[in-house]
VOZA-591963 format. One line per 2 residues: their letters; for each residue x, z, y negated of N, C-alpha, C. Coordinates in steps of 0.001 Angstrom, whole numbers, plus 500000, padded with zeros to 6 digits. Each point is the difference from the previous one (the first is absolute). Example, Ala and Ser with C-alpha at 12.3 -4.5 7.8 and 13.67 -1.06 7.14 Angstrom:
2
as) 513190:507800:505690:499110:500000:498810:500900:500000:498800; 499650:499280:498950:500820:500060:498810:499230:500730:498910
END
This chain:
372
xx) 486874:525165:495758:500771:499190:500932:501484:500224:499762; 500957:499754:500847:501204:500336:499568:500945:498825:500542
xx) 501218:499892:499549:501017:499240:499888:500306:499590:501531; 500074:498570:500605:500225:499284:501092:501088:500542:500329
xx) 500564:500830:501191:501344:499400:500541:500612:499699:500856; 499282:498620:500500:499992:498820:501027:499642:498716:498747
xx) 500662:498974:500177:499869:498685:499729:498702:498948:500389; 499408:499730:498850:500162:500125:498533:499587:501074:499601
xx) 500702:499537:498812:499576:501335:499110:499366:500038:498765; 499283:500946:499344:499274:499948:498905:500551:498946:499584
xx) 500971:500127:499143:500211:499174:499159:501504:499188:500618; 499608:498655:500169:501310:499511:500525:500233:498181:499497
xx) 500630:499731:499958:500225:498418:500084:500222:499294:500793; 499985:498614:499382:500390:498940:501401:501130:499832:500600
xx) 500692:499798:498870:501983:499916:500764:500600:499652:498849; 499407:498287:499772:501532:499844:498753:499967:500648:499071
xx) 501350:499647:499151:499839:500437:498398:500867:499058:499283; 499763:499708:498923:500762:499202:499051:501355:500512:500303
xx) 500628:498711:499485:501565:500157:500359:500574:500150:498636; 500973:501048:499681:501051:500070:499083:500561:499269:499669
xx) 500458:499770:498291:500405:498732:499639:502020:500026:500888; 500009:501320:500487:501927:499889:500738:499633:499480:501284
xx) 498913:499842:501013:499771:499232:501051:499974:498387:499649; 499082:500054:499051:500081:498121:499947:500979:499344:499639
xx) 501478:500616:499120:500954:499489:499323:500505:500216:501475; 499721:501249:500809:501251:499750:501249:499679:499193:500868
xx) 498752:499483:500464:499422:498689:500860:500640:499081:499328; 499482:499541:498818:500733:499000:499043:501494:499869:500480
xx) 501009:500719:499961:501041:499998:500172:500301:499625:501328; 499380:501017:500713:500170:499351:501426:499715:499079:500518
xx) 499313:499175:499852:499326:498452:499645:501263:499091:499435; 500462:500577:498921:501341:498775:499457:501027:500503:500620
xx) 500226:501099:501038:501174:500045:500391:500944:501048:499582; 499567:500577:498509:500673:501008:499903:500417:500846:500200
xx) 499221:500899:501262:500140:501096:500547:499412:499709:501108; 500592:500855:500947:499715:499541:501718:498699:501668:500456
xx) 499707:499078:501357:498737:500819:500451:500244:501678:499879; 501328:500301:499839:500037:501433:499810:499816:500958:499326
xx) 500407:499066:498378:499785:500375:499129:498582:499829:499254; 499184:499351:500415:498506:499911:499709:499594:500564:500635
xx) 500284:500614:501182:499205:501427:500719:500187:501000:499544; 501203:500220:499325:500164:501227:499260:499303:499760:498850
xx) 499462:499001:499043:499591:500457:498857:498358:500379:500868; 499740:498927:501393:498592:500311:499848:499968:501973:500701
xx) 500855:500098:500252:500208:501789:500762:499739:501002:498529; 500786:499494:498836:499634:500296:498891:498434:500391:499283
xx) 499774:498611:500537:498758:499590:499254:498608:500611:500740; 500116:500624:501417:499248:500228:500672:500301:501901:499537
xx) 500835:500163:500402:500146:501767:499524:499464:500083:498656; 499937:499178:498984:499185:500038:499144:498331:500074:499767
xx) 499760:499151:500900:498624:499696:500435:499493:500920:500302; 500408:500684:500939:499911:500879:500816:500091:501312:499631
xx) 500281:500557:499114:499764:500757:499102:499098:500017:498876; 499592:498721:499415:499082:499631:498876:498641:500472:501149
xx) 499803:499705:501359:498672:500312:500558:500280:501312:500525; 500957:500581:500153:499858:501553:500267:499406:500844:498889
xx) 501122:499802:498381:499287:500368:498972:498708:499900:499256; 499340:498747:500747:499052:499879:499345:498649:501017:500693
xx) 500569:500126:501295:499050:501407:501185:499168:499241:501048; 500925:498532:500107:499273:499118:501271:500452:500715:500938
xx) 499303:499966:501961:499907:500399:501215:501463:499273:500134; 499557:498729:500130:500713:498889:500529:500994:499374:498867
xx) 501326:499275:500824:500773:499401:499460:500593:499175:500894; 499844:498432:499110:500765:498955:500644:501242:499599:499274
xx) 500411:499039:500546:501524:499413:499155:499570:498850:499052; 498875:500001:499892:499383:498817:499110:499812:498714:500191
xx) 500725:499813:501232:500294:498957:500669:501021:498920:499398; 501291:500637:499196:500869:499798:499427:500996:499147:500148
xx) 499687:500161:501542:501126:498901:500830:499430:498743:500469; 498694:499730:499748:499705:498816:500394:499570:499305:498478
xx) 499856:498608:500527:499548:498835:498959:498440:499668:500384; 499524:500241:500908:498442:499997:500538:499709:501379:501055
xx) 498572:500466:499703:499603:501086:501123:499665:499788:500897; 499959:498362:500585:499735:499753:501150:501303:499305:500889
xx) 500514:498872:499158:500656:499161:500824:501459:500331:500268; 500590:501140:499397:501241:500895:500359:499961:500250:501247
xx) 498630:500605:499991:500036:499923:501768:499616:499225:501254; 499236:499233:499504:499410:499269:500942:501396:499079:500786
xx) 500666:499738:499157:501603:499105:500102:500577:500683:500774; 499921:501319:500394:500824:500607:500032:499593:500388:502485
xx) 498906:499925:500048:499419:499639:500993:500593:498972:500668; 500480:500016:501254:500937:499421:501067:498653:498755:500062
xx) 500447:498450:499900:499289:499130:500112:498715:499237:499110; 500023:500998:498663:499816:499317:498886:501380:499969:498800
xx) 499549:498807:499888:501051:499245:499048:499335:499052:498908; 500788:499691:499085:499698:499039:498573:500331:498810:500462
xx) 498985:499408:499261:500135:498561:499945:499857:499299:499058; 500720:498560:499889:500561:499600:498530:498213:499401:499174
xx) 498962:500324:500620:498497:499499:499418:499864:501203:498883; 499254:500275:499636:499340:500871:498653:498526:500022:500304
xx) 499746:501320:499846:498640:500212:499751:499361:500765:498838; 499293:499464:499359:499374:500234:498663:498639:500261:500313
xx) 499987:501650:499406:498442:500705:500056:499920:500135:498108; 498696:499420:500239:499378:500124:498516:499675:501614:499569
xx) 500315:500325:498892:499672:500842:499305:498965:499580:499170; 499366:501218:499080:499564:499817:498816:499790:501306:499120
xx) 500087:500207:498645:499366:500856:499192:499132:499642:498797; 499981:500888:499215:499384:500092:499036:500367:498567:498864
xx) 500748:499937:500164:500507:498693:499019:500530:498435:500665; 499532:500310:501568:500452:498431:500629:500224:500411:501452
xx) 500909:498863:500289:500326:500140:501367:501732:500104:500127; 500155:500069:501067:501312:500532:500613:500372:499714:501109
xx) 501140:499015:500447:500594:499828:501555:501038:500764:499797; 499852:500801:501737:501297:500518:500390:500333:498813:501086
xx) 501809:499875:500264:499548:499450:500585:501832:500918:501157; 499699:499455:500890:501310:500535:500822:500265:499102:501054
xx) 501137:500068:500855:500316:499888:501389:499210:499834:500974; 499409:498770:500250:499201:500761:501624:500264:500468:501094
xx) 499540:500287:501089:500595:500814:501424:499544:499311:500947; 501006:499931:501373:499724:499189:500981:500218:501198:501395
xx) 499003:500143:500531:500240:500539:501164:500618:499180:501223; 501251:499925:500479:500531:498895:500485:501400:500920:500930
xx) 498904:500996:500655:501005:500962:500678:499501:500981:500583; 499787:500580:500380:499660:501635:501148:499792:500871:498805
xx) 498787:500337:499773:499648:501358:499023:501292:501066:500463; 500662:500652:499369:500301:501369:500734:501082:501044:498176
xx) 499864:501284:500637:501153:500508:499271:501112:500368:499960; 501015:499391:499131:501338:500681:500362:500345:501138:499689
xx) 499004:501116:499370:500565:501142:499486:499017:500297:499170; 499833:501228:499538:499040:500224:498794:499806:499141:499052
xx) 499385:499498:499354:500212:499275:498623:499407:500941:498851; 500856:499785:498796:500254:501188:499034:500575:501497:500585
xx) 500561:499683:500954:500913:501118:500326:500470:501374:499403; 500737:499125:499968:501012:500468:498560:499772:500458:498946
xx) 499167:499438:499338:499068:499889:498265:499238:500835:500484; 499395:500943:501345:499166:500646:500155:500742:501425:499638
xx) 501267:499937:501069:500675:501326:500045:500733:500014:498619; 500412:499418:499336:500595:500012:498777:498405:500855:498933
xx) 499356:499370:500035:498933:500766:499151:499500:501612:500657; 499832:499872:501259:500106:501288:500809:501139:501132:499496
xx) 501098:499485:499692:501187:500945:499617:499649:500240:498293; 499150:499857:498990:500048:500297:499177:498909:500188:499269
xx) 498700:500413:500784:498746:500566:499534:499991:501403:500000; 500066:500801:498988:499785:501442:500196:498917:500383:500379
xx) 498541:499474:499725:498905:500795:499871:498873:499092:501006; 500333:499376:499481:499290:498175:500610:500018:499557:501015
xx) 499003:499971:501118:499661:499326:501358:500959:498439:499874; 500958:500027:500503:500319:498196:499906:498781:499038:500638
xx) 499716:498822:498907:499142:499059:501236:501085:498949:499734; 499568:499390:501122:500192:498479:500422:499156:498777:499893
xx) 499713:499414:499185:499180:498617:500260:500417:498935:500128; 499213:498957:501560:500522:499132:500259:498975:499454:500445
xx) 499889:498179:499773:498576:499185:500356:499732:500298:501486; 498842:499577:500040:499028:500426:501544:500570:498936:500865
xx) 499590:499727:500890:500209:498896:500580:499237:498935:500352; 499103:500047:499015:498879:499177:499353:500706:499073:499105
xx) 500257:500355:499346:501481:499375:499050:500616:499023:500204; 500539:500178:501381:500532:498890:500611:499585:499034:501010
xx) 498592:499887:499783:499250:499264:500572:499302:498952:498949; 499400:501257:498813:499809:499185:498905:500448:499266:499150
xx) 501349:500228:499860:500916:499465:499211:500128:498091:500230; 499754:499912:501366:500759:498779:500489:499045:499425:501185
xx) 499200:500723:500527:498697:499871:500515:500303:499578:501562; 498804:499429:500783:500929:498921:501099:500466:499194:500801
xx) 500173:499330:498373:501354:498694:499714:501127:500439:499785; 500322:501390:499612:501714:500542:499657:500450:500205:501627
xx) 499179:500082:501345:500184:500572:501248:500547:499003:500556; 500798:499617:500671:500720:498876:500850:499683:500250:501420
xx) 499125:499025:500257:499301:499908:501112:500912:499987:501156; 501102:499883:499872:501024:499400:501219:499857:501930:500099
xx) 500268:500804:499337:500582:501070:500017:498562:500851:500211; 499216:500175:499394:498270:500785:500493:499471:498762:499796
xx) 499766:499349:501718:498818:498883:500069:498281:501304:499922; 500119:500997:500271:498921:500755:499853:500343:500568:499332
xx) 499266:500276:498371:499784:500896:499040:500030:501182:500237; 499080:500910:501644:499699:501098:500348:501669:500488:500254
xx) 501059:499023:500320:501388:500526:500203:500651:500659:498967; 499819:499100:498947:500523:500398:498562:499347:501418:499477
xx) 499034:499620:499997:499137:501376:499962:501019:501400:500470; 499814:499576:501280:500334:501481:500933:501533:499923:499122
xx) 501174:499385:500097:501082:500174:499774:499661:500318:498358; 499935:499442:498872:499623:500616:498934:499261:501361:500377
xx) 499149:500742:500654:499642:501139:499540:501203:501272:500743; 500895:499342:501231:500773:500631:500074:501204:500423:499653
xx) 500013:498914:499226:501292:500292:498759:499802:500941:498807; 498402:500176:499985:499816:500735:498739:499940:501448:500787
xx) 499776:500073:501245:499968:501382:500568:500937:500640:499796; 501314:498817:500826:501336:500536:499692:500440:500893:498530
xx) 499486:499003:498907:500359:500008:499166:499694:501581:499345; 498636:500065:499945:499318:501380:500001:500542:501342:500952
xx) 500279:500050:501360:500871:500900:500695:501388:500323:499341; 500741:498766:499447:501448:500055:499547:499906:500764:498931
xx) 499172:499500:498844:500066:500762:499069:499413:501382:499884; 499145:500245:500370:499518:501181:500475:501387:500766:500305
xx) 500449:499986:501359:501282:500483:500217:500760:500330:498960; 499960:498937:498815:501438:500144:498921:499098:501386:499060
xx) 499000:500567:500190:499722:501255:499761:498581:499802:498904; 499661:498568:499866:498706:499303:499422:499020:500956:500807
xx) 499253:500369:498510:498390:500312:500079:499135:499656:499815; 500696:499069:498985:498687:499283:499223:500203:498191:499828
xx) 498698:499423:500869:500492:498353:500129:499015:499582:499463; 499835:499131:499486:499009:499087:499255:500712:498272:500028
xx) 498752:499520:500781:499682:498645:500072:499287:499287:499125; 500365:498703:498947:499720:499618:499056:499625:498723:500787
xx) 498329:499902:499237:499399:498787:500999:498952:499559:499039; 500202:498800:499228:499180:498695:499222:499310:499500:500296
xx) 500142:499878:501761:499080:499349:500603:498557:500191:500186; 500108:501064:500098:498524:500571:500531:498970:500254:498570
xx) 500975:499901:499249:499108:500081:498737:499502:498835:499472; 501017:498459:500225:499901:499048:499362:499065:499436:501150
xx) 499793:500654:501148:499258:499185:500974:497943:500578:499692; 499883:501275:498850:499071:499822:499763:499244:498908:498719
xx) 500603:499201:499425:500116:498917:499169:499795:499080:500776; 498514:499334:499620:499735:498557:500670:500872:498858:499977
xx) 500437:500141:499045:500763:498876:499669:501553:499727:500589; 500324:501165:500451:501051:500324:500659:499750:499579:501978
xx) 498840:500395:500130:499096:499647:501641:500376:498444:499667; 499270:499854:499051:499430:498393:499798:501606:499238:500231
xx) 500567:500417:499623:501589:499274:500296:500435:499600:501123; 500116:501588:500716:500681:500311:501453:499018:499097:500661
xx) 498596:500007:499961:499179:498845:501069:500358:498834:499585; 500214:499477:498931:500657:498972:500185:500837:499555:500368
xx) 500916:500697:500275:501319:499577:501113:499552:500562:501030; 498752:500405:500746:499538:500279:501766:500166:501290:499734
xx) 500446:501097:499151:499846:501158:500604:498656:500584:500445; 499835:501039:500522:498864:500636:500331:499988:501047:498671
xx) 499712:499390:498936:500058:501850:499072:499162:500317:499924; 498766:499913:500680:498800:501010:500075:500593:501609:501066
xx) 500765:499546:500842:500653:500957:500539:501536:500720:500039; 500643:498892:498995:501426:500010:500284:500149:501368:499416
xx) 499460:501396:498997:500221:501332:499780:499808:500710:501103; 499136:499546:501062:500143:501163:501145:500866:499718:501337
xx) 500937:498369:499433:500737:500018:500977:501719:500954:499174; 499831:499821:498869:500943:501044:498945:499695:500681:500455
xx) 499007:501396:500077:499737:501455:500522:500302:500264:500906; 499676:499065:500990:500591:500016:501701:501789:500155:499726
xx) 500253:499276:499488:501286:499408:500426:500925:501023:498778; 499464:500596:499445:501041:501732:498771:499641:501107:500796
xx) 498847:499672:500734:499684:501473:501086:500858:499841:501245; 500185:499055:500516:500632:499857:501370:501813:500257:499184
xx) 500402:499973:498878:501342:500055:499429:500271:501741:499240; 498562:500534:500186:500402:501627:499406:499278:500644:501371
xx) 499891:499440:501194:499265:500910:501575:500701:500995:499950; 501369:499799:500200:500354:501206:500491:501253:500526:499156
xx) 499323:500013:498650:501152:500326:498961:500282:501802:499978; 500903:500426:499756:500236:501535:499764:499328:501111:499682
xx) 499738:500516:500365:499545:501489:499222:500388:500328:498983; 499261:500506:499028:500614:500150:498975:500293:499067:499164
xx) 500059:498603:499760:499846:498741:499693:498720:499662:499198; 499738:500432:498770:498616:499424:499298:500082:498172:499356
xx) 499784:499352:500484:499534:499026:499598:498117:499428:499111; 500938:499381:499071:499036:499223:499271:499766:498504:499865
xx) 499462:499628:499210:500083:498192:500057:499673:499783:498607; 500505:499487:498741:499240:499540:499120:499970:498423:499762
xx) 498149:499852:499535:499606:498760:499716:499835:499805:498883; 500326:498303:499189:500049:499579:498967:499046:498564:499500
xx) 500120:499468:499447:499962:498783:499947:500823:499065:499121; 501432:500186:499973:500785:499464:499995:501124:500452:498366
xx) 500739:500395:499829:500965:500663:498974:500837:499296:499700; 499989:499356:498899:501711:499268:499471:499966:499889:498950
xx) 500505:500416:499110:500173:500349:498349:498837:499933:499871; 499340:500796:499742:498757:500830:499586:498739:498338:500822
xx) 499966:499377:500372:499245:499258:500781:499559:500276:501149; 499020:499369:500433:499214:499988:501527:499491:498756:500618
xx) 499907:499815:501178:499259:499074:500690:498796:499699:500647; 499510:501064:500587:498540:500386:500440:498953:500696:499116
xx) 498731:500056:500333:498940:500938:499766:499083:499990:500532; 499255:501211:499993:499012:500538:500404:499962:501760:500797
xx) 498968:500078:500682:500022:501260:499852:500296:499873:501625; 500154:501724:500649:500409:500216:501147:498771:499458:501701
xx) 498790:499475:499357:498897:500238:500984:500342:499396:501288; 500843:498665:499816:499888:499385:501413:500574:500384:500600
xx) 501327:500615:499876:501095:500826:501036:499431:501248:500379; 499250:500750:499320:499874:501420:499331:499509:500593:501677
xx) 499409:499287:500490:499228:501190:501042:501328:499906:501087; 500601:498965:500906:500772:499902:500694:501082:500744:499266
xx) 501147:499333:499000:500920:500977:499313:499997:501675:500068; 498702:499967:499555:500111:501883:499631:499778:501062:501134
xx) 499126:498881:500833:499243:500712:501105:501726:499950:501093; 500780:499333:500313:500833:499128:500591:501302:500510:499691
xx) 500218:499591:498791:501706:499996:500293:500263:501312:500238; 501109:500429:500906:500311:501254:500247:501545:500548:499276
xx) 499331:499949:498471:500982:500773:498933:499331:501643:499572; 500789:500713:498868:499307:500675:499556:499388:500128:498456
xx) 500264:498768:499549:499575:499921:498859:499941:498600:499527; 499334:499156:498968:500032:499322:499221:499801:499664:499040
xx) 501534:499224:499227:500042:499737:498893:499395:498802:499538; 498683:500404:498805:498940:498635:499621:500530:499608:498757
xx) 499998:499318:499897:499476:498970:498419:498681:500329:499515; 500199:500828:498615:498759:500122:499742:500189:500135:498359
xx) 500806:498794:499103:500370:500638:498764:498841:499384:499376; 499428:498770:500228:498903:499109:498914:499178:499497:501222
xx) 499127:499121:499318:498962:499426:500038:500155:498826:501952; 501425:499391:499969:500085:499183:500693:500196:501068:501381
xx) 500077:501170:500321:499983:500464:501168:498455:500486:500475; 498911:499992:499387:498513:500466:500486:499962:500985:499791
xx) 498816:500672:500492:499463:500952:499823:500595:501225:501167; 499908:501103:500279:499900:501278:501034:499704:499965:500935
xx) 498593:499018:500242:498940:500277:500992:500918:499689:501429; 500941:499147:500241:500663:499534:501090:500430:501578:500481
xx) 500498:501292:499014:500490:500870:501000:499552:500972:500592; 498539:499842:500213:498791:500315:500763:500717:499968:501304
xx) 501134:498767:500404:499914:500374:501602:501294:500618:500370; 500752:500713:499335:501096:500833:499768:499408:501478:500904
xx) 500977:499356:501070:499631:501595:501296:500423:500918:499033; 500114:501585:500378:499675:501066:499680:501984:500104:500232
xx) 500409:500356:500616:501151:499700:500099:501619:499507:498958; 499252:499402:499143:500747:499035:499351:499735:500008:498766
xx) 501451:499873:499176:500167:500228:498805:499550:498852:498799; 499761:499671:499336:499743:498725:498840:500718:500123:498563
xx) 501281:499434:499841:499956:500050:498802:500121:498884:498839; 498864:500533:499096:500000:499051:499095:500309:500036:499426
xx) 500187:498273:499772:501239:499582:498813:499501:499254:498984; 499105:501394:499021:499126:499565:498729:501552:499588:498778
xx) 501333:500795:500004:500691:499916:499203:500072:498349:499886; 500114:499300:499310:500590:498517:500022:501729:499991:499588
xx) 500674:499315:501064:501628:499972:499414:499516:498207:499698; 499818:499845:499837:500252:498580:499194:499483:499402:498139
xx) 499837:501357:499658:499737:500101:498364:500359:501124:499888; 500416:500085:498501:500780:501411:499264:498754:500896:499625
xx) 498946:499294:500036:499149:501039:499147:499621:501472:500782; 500141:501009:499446:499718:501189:500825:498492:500191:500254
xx) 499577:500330:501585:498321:500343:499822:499999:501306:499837; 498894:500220:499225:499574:501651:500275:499436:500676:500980
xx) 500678:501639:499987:499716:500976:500775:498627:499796:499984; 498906:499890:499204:498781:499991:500260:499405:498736:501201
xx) 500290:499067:499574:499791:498783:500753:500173:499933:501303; 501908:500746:500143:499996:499979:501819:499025:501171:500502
xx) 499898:500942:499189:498850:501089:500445:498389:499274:500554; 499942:499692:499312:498540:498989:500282:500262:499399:500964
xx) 500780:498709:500216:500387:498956:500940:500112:501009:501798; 500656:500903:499634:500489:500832:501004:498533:500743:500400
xx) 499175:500567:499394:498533:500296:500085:498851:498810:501117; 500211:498883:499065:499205:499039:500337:500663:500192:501437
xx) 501336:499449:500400:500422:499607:501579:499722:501123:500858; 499693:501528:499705:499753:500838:500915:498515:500268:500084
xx) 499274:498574:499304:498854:500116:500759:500021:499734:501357; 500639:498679:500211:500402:499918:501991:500888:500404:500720
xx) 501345:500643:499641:500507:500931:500592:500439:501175:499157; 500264:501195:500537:499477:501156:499424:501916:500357:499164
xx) 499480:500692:499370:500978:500297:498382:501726:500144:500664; 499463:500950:501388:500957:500700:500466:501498:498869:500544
xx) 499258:498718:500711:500164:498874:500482:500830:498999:499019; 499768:500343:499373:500953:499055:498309:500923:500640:499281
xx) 501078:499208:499280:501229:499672:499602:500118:499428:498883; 501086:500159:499454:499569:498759:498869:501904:499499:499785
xx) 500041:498607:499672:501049:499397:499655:499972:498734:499074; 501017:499689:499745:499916:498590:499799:499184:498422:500451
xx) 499785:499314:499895:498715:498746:500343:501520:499172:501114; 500956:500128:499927:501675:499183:500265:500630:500775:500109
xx) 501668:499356:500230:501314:500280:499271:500046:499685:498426; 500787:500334:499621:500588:499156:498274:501048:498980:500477
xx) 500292:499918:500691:501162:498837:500435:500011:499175:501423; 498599:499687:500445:500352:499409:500944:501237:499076:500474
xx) 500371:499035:498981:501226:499282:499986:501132:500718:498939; 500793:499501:500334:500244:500337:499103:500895:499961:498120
xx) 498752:499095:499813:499908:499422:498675:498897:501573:499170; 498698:500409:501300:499915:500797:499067:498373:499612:499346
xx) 499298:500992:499617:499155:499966:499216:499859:499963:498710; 499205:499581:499365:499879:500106:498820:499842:501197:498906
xx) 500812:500974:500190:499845:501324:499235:501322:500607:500292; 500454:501090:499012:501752:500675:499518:499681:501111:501086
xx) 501172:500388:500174:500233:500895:501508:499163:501245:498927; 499827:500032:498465:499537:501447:499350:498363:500252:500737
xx) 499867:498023:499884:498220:500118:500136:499864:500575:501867; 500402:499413:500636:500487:500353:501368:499683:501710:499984
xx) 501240:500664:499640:500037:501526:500040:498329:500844:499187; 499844:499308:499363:498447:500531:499259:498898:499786:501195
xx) 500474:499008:500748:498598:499848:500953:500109:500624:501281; 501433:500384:500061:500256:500935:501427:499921:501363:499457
xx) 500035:500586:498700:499762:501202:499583:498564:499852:499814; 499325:499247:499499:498319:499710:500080:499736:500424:501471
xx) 500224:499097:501010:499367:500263:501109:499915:501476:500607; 501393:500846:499593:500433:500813:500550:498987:501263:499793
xx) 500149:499431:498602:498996:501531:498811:498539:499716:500477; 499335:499215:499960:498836:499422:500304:499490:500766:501550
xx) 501044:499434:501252:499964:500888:501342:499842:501446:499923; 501021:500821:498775:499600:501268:500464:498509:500184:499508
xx) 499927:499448:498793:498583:500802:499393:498657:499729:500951; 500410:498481:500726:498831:500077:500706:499850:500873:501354
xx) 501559:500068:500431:499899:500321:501554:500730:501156:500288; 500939:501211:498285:500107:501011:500150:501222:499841:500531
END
């Protein structure tokens, strides 16, 4: 078999990466005032040409900016969307790991305005990383527009403004069209949509919620599929898009579990990407059998690496793991990456940017031997 070159790729990651201890002293600073927005773009311009080289050298396809410039991988942008806005409430999603539990908690969002876009979002941070990849496909990752439905559900929707949901709908998926055409244009090849939802919506307990406040979540994933397909219809040529699913990342914590089955046939059969990124580092994501309904078409990559512990797995292990999953789709069809980012927020996971670089040189070495 030989080396991908279309997106994804053998061996690739999710997006973030731990942040440098000269980014957090310069947030820090910029936070008390010390230095103004200009000068914290330059350390993060710094800090990204760095990055960005650590994944060229290491012999990754792909390279992102780590997502350097934001404080969350979702809600940088969602804010940033003409007619969602913060509001002074808080919403707290439970975490948990190995040793307890964990609230994040943030800002909530009020849709209380006309979906629309004023301009690309991550613009800038796109073409800035574009100008300094030598070798490296630039990607882009930015939440689905699932995201912003889930986030705030709908009670965040102001009825005065979409008395019909189906409105919001349409205007949310055409903002993400926009959004996808614009960047595309800025010379983007590679887009990836980061979406929790669809993963946390195979977790009963997660259903069991949303029906309790009236949702429909026996169906609410195939009104998601509908509504990321009607937002990539008529995206570019040349434009590879992906989507990766999680069940939830914040200093080495999570929120959901279980395995892929209830989404699995609509999702795989459905969304019209070319690849997806799974969760597949332990026990709480299931078994394989879900990617039985993975058209022929479409890429899978799994994310046996775990970024939320230092411990390194072995080359033997992802060999196996990677074996077992091409019992239901075939060898050729798979990828391998990370289970996450290392930094969804950015506070960061629990492991040193050294352990980080061992698991993106793991993944990397691991891809050729299996896939040449």
């Amino acid at each position: 078999m030989t080396q991908r070159t279309q997106p994804p790729f053998r061996a690739d990651h999710v997006g973030s990466l731990l942040r440098p201890k000269s980014l957090h002293d310069a947030r820090a600073a910029f936070a008390a005032g010390d230095i103004d927005r200009a000068e914290l773009r330059a350390v993060e311009d710094r800090a990204i040409q760095e990055v960005v080289r650590l994944q060229e050298d290491i012999g990754l396809q792909s390279a992102t900016d780590g997502e350097f410039r934001r404080t969350s991988w979702h809600m940088d942008f969602i804010y940033q969307l003409r007619g969602v806005h913060r509001t002074d409430e808080k919403i707290t999603v439970h975490f948990r790991n190995a040793r307890g539990n964990l609230d994040f908690t943030s800002a909530a969002l009020t849709v209380n305005g006309k979906i629309g876009l004023d301009g690309p979002i991550f613009g800038a941070d796109f073409e800035f990383l574009k100008s300094v990849v030598r070798t490296a496909t630039p990607k882009l990752t930015i939440p689905s527009p699932s995201m912003v439905h889930y986030r705030g559900g709908p009670a965040a929707i102001d009825k005065s403004v979409y008395p019909d949901e189906d409105e919001f709908w349409a205007d949310l998926s055409a903002a993400y069209a926009k959004q996808v055409k614009q960047i595309a244009d800025l010379g983007c090849t590679y887009l990836q949509l980061d979406d929790t939802s669809l993963a946390y919506l195979n977790d009963p307990a997660q259903r069991a919620e949303l029906a309790a406040k009236g949702a429909d979540a026996e169906h609410q994933h195939e009104r998601y599929i509908r509504q990321i397909n009607a937002a990539l219809a008529d995206r570019p040529a040349g434009l590879g898009v992906t989507t990766h699913m999680c069940r939830g990342n914040y200093r080495s914590s999570w929120t959901a579990e279980g395995g892929y089955d209830f989404v699995a046939e609509a999702l795989f059969g459905g969304l019209d990407v070319d690849g997806f990124f799974l969760e597949y580092d332990d026990a709480r994501s299931g078994g394989f059998a879900p990617l039985r309904f993975v058209p022929p078409d479409k890429q899978v990559v799994l994310g046996l690496v775990t970024t939320k512990r230092p411990e390194l797995e072995s080359k033997d292990e992802l060999k196996r793991r990677i074996d077992e999953a091409a019992k239901y789709v075939p060898l050729d069809q798979l990828c391998l990456s990370g289970q996450c980012g290392f930094s969804s927020t950015v506070e960061g996971n629990e492991l040193s940017i050294d352990d980080e670089l061992a698991k993106l040189r793991l993944i990397v070495e691991t891809a050729a031997e299996v896939w040449g």
